[in-house]
DOLUMKOL-914841 format. One record per residue: residue number from 1; residue in three letters; x negated, y, z negated of N, C-alpha, C in turn. Coordinates in steps of 0.2 Angstrom, whole numbers. Last residue first. Example, Ala and Ser with C-alpha at 12.3 -4.5 7.8 and 13.67 -1.06 7.14 Angstrom:
2
SITE num residuo   npx   npy   npz  capx  capy  capz   cpx   cpy   cpz
SITE   2     SER   -64   -11   -35   -68    -5   -36   -64     0   -39
SITE   1     ALA   -66   -28   -39   -62   -22   -39   -66   -16   -39
! end
This chain:
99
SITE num residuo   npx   npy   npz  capx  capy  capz   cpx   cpy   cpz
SITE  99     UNK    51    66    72    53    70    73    47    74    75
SITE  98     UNK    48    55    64    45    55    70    45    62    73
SITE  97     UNK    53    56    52    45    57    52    43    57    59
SITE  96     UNK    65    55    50    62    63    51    57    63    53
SITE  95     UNK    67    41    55    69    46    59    64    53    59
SITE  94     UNK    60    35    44    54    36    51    60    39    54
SITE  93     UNK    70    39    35    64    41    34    59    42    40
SITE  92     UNK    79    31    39    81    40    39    75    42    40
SITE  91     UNK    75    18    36    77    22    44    78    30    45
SITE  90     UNK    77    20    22    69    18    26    70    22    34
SITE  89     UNK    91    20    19    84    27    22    79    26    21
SITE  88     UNK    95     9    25    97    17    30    91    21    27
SITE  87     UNK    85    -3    31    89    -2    26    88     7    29
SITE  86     UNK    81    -7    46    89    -6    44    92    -3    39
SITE  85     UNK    68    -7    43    71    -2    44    78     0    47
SITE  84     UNK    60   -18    38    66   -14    30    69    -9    35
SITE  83     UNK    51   -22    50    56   -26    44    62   -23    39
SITE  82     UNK    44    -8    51    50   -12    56    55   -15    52
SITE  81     UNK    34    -4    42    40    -5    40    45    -7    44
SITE  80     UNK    22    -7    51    24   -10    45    29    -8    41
SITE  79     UNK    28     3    62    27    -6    61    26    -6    56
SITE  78     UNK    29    16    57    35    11    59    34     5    59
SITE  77     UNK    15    17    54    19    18    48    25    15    51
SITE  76     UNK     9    17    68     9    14    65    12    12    58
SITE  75     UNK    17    28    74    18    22    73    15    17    71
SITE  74     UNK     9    38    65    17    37    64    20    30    68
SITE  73     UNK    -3    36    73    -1    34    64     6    33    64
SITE  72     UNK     1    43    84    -3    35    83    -2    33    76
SITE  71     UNK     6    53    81    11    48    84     8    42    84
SITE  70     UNK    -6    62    80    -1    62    76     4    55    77
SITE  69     UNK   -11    67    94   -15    62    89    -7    59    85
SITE  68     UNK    -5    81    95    -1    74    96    -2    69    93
SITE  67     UNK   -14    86    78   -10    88    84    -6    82    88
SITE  66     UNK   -20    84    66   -20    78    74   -18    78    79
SITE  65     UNK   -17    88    56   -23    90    57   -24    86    64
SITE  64     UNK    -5    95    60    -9   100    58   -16    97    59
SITE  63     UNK     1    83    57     1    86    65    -3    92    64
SITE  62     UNK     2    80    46     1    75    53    -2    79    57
SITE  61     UNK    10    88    39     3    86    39    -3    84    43
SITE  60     UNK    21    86    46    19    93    46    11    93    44
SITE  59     UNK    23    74    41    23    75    50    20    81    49
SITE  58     UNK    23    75    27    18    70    30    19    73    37
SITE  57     UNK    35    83    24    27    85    23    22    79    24
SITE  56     UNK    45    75    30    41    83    33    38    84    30
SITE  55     UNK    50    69    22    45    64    27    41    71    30
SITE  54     UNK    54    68     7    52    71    11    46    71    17
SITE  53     UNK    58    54    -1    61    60     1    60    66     7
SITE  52     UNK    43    49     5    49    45     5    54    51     7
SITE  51     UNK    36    59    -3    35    60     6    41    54     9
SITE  50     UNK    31    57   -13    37    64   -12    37    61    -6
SITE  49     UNK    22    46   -15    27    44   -14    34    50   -13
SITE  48     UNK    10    57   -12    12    51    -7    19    48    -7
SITE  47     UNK    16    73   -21    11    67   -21    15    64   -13
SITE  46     UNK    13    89   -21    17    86   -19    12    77   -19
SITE  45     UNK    12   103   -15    12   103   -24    15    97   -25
SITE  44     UNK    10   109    -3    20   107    -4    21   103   -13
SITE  43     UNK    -1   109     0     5   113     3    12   112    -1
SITE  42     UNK    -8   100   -10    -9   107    -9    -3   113    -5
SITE  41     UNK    -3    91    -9    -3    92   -14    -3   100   -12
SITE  40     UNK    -7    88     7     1    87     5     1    89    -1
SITE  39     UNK   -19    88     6   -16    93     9    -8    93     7
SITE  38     UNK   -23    76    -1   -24    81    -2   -20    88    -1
SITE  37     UNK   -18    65     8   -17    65     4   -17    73     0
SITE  36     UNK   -30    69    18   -22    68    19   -17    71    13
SITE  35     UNK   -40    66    13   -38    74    14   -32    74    14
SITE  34     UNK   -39    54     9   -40    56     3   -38    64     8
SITE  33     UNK   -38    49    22   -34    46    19   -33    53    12
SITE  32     UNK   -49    50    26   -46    55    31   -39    52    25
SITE  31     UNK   -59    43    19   -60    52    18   -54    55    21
SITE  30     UNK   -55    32    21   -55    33    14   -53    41    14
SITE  29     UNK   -48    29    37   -52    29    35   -51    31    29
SITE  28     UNK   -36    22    44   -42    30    49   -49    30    43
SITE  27     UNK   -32    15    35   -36    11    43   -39    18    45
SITE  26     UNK   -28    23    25   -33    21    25   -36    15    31
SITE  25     UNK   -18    26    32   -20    30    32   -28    29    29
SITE  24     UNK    -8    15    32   -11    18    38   -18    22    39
SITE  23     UNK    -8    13    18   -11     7    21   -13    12    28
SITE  22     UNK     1    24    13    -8    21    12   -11    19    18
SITE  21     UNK    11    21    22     7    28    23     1    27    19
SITE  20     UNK    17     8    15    14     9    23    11    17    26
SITE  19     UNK    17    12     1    11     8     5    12    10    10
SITE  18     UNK    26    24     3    21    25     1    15    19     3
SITE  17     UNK    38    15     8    37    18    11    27    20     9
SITE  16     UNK    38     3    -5    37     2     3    33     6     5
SITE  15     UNK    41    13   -14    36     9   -13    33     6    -9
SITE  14     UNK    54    16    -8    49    22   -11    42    19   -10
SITE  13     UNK    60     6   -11    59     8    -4    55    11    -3
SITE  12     UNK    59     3   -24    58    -5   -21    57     0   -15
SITE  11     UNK    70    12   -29    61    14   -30    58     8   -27
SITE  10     UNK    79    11   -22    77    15   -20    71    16   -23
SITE   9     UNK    83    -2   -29    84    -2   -22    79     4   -20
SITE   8     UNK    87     2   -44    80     0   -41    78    -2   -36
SITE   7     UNK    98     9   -41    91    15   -42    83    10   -41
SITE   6     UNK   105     2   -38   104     6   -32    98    10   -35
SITE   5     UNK   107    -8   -50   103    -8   -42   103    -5   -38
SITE   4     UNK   112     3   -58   107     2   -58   102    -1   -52
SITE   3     UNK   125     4   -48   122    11   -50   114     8   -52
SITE   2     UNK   132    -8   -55   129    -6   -46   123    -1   -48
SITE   1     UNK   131    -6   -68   127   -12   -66   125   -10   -58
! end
């Protein structure tokens, strides 16, 4: 029974996370959202919600096409997660992603 709430603790995060790098990323815009998007498939064969696990292909993304730019989104993706980022790997997650 733990073991089941941990696993739907961690698709409830997974969730989170991927909305709030939607949602960011559609305030820049549908096409800068969909390249986004895109590029992560293409570099790393890899969807929005891999990026939970794998924060380094969204910052590595980031920063390819934004150079600094990059940190405006990134925080905007910590504010709407502020609220869950004590849960540890929400917090892990904007760890690596600011990196």
């Amino acid at each position: 029974m733990a073991s089941s709430l941990k696993v739907e603790a961690e698709v409830v995060n997974k969730g989170l996370v991927a909305l709030a790098i939607e949602n960011t990323l559609l305030e820049t815009g549908k096409l800068t959202c969909d390249y986004v998007l895109d590029m992560i498939n293409k570099e790393y064969h890899s969807y929005l919600t891999d990026c939970y696990e794998h924060p380094e292909y969204l910052s590595t993304v980031l920063k390819k096409l934004y150079g600094d730019s990059y940190i405006e989104i990134v925080k905007s993706i910590n504010k709407q997660l502020e609220e869950f980022s004590n849960k540890k790997s929400i917090g892990k997650f904007l760890e690596i992603l600011s990196k």
